[in-house]
C-alpha positions as CSV (number, residue, x, y, z in Angstrom):
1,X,7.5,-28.0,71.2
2,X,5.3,-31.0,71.9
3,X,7.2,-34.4,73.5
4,X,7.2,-35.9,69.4
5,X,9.0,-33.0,68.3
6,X,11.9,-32.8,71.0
7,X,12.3,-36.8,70.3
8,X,12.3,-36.2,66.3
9,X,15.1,-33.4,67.3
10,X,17.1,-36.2,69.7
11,X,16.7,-38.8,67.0
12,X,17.9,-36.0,63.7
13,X,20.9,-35.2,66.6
14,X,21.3,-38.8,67.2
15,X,21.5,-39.2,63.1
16,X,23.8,-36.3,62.2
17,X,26.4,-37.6,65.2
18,X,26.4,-41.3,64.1
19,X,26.7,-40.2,60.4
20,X,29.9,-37.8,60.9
21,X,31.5,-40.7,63.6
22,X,30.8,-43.0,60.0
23,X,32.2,-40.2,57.8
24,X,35.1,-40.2,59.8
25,X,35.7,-43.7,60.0
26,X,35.5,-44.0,56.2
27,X,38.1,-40.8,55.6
28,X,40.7,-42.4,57.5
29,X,40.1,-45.8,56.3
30,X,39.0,-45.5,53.0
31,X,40.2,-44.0,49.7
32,X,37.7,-43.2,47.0
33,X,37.8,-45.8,44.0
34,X,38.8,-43.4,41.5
35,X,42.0,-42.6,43.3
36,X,43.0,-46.2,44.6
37,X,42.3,-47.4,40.7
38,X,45.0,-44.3,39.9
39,X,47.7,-45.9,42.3
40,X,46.7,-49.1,40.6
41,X,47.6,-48.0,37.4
42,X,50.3,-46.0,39.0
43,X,52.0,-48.9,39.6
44,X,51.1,-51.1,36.9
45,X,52.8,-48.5,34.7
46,X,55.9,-47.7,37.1
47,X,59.5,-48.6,35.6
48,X,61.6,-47.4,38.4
49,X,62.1,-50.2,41.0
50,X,62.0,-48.3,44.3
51,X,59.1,-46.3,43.0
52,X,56.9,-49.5,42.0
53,X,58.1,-50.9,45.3
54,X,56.5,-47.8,47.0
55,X,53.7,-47.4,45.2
56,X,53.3,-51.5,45.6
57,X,53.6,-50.7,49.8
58,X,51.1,-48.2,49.5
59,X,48.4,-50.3,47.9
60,X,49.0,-53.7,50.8
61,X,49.0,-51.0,53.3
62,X,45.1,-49.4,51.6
63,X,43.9,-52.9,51.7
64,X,45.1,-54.0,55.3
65,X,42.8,-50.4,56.1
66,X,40.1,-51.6,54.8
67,X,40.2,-55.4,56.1
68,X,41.3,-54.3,59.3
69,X,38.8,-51.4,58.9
70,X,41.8,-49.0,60.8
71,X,43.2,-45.9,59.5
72,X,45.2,-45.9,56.7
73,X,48.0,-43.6,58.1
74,X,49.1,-43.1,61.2
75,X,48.2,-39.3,60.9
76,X,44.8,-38.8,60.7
77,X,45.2,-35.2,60.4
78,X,43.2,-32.5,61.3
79,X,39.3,-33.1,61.0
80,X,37.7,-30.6,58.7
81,X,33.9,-30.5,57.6
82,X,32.5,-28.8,54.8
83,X,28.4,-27.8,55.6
84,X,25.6,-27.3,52.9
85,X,23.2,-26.3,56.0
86,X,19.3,-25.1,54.7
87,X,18.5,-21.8,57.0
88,X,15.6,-23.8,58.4
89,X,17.7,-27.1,58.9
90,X,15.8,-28.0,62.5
91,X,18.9,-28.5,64.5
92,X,21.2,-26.1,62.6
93,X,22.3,-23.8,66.0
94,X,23.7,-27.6,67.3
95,X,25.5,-28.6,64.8
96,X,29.0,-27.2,65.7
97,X,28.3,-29.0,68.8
98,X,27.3,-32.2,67.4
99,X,29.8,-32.1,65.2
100,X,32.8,-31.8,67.9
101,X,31.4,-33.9,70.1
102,X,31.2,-36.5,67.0
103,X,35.3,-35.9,67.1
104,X,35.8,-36.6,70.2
105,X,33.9,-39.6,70.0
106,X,35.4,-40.7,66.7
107,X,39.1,-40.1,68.0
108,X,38.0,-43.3,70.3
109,X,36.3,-45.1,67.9
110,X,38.2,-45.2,64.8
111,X,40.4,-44.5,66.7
112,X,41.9,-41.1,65.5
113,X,45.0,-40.3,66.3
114,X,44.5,-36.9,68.7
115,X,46.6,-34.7,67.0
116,X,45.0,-31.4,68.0
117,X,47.8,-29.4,70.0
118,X,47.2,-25.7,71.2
119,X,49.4,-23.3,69.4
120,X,50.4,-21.2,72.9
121,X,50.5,-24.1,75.4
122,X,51.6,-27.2,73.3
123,X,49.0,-29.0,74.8
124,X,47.2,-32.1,73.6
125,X,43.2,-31.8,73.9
126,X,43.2,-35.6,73.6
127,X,40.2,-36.0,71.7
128,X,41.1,-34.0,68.1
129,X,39.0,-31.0,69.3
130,X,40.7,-27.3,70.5
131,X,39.3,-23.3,69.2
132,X,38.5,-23.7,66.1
133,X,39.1,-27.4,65.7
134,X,37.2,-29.2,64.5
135,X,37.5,-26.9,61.4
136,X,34.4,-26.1,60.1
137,X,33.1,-24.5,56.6
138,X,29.8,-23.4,56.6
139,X,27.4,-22.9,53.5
140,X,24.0,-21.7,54.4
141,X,21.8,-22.5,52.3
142,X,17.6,-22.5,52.0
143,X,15.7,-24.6,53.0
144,X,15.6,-27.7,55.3
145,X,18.5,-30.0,54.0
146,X,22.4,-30.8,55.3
147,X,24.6,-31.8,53.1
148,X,27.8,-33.6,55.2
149,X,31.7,-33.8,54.0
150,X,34.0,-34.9,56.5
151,X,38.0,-34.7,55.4
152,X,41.3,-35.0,57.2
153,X,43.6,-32.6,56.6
154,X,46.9,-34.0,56.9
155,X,49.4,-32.9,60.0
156,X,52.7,-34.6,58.5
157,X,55.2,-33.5,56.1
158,X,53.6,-31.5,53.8
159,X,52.5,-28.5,56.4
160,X,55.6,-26.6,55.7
161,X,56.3,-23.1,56.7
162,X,58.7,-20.6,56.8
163,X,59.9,-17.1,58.4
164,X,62.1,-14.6,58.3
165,X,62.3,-10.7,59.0
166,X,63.3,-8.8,55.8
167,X,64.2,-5.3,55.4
168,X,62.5,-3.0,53.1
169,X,65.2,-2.4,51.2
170,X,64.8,-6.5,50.4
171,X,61.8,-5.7,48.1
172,X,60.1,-7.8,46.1
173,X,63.6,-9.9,44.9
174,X,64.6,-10.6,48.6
175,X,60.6,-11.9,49.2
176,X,60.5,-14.2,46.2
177,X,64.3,-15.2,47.5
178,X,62.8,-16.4,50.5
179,X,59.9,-18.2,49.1
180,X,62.2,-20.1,46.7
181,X,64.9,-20.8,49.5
182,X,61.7,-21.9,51.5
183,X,60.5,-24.5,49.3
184,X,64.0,-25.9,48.2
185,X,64.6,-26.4,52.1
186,X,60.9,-28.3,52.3
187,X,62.3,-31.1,49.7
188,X,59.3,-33.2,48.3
């Protein structure tokens, strides 16, 4: 590889780390129009009070996001990326690299709250980045393109979970039991 080509390569590295820190930014401070317009209408139509009030809270607390450019939760979740890579994208064998590194650099920036925690130690990487995390779902595709989506997966209320130790003689009623006793417990 000639000097030209290993600065094209830093520069397209360069390019794909700046663009996910952007994408992140944008996910935890922006909502796409077609939703925010829904919560707009939401609450245009709303006739319970306390509802209207919440969906009312929702929407100042969208635009102070965006004017303030900061996240528009506190949880920024889990960072997730879903790749459309081409088999002969140039830096394809860095881009789980790039792409973690882009984490721990957007945790800062953004900033992101670090919610990554390992599962056996209960220990805080800091920086939104563990095994496996950030999550990433590859496509490989031909050719020489890459196709970026950057989403936060939420951490807050709605990763419920349940478990319990049933006996064969349970079957199939004392599993769907559980399931159903599972979700009542979860609320909304």
């Amino acid at each position: 590889m000639s000097m030209s080509e290993d600065s094209i390569m830093v520069d397209l590295e360069s390019v794909v780390m700046e663009t996910t820190i952007n994408l992140l930014k944008l996910a935890a401070t922006r909502l796409p129009s077609d939703v925010k317009n829904a919560l707009v209408e939401a609450a245009k139509d709303e006739t319970t009070e306390v509802a209207k009030k919440q969906l009312e809270a929702i929407l100042a607390n969208i635009d102070l996001a965006e004017k303030m450019g900061a996240p528009m939760c506190q949880d920024t979740g889990v960072q997730m990326f879903y790749l459309k890579a081409g088999s002969r994208f140039p830096i394809l064998g860095k881009l789980s690299r790039i792409l973690k590194e882009a984490v721990r650099r957007g945790t800062e920036a953004v900033p992101l709250r670090p919610n990554a925690v390992d599962p056996f130690t209960r220990e805080n990487s800091g920086d939104n980045t563990g095994k496996c995390i950030p999550w990433i779902d590859w496509e490989v595709i031909e050719g020489e393109i890459l196709e970026l989506t950057a989403l936060p997966k939420g951490f807050g209320a709605e990763m419920m979970s349940g478990f319990a130790m049933l006996t064969p003689s349970d079957g199939i009623k004392g599993l769907k039991r559980f399931v159903v006793d599972t979700l009542i417990k979860a609320g909304a």
